[in-house]
C-alpha positions, 0 to 999 in steps of 0.5 A: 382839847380837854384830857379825860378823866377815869377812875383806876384802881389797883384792886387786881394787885390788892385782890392778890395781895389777899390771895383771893380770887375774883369770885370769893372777892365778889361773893363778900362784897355782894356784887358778881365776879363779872362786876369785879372784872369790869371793875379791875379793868376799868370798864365800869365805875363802881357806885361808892359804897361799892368801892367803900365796901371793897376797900373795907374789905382788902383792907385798904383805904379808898383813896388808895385802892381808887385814883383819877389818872387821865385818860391817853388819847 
């Protein structure tokens, strides 16, 4: 049985490094605070120009902020 796949993130430790809450992160980047929340525990994968935008934002590279990990089943 093949592994799944998800895309994490460490946009929560990112996010805290720049003292910003969930919400004045979403009113930048134009998405709602719901939006980074599902995002921060990867129940919603973000389009790409919204991890662009993200990453542009926290001052980060994409690669960094997003990574495949291998879901445990």
């Amino acid at each position: 049985m093949a592994a799944k796949t998800r895309l994490g993130n460490r946009l929560k430790v990112a996010r805290a490094e720049h003292g910003m809450s969930q919400e004045e992160l979403a009113r930048q980047v134009g998405v709602t605070r719901q939006t980074i929340s599902s995002i921060e525990t990867a129940t919603y994968c973000p389009s790409a120009l919204l991890a662009f935008r993200l990453a542009e934002r926290l001052n980060e590279n994409v690669d960094e902020l997003f990574y495949l990990e291998e879901e445990v089943p």
